[in-house]
C-alpha positions in Angstrom: 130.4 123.2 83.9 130.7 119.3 83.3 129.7 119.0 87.0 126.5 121.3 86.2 125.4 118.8 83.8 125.9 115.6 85.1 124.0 117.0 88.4 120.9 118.2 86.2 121.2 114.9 84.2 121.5 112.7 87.7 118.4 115.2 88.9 116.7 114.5 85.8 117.0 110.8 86.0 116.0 111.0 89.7 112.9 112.7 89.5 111.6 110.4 86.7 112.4 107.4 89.1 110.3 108.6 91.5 107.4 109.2 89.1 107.6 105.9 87.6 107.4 104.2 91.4 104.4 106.5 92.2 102.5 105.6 89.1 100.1 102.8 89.3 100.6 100.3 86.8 97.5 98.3 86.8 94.9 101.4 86.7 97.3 103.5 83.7 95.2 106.6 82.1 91.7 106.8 83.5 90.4 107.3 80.3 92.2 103.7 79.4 90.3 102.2 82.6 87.5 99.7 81.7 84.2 100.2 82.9 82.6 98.6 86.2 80.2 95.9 86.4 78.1 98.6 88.3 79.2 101.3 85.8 78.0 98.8 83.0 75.0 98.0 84.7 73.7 101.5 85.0 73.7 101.9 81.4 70.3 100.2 81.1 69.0 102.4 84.3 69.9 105.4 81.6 67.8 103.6 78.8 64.9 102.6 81.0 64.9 106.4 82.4 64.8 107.4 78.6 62.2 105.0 77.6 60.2 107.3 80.6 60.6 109.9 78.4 58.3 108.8 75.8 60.5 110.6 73.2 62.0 108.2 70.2 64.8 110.5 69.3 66.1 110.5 72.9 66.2 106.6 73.4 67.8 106.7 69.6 70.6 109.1 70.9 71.6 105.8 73.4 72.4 103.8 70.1 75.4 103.9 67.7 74.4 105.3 64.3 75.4 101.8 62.7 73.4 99.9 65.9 71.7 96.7 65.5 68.3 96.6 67.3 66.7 93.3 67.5 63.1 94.4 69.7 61.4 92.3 71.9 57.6 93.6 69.9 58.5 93.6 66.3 60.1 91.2 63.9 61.9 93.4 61.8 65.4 94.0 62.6 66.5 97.3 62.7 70.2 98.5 61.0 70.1 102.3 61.2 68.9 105.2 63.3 65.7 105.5 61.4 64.4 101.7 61.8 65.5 102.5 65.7 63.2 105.5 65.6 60.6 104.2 63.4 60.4 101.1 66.4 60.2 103.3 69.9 57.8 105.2 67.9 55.6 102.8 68.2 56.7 101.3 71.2 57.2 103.8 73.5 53.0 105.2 73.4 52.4 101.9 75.7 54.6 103.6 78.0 56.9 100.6 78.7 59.0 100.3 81.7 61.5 97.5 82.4 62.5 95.8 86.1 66.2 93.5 85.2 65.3 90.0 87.0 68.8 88.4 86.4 71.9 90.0 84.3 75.3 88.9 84.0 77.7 91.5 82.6 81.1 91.2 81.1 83.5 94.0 80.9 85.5 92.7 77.7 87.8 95.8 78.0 88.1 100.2 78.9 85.8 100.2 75.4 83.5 97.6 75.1 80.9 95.6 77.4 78.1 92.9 77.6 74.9 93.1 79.8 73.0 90.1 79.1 69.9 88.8 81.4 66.5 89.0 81.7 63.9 91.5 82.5 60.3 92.1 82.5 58.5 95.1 81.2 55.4 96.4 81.8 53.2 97.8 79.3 50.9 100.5 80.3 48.4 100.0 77.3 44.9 102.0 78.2 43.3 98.7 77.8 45.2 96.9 80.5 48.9 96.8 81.5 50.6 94.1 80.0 53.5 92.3 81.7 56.0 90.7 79.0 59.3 88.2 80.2 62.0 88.6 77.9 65.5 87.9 77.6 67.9 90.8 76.6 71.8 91.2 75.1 73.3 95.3 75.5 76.5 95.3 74.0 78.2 98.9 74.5 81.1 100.7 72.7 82.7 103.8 74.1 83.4 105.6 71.3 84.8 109.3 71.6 84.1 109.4 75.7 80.2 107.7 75.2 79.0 104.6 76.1 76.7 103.7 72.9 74.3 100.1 72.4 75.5 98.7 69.2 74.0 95.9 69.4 70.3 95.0 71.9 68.7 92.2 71.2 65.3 91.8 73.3 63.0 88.5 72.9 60.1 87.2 74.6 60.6 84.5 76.8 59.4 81.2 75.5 56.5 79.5 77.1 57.1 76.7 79.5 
């Protein structure tokens, strides 16, 4: 019998060896993995797609409930999901649509990220389209499994 045990215990002991060697220690839990630059990145493709939409609710649902949106056409800040409604409301009718000329992003960690750059957007306006430089900061939170913006601040670029 004391041989039975110490064979199951050596076993035992073995086996968890060999898992331990086979387990990747830099890449851990996939959930625990931080994001890609690329990963990052396509976050704003998503919020561009959903400005397409036309439909303030939708682009709203991209932004943390206690978001801070600082927009590129309005000087009032907005600290909630109604101002963040209340702004692509009125945004959103010049159909805007946004090319990134230069971003730089920085994966702080598996939960939080930085895209900051500059794009240019194109307003659609039935008067004439309007193209508008501005520089932007996204910072995203993963919280429970999505990627949220809690905190995009969007400002014209300054004249020359």
């Amino acid at each position: 019998m004391y041989r039975s045990i110490v064979r199951s215990i050596a076993l035992t002991a073995a086996a968890i060896a060999t898992l331990t060697a086979c387990a990747d220690p830099i890449s851990g839990d996939a959930q625990d993995d931080p994001p890609s630059p690329e990963q990052v990145a396509a976050l704003f493709d998503t919020w561009n797609q959903t400005l397409a939409t036309g439909d303030p609710e939708a682009v709203a649902d991209l932004y943390a409930p206690d978001a801070v949106l600082l927009p590129t056409v309005s000087n009032v800040v907005r600290t909630d999901r109604a101002g963040i409604v209340d702004y692509f409301t009125s945004f959103l009718p010049s159909k805007p649509s946004a090319v990134i000329e230069q971003s730089v992003v920085n994966v702080l960690d598996a939960e939080n990220a930085i895209d900051t750059g500059v794009y240019r957007f194109t307003l659609n306006k039935p008067e004439a389209p309007e193209v508008v430089d501005a520089r932007y900061t996204f910072v995203y939170e993963k919280r429970d499994g999505k990627w949220l913006i809690v905190n995009h601040h969007s400002s014209e670029m300054p004249e020359s």
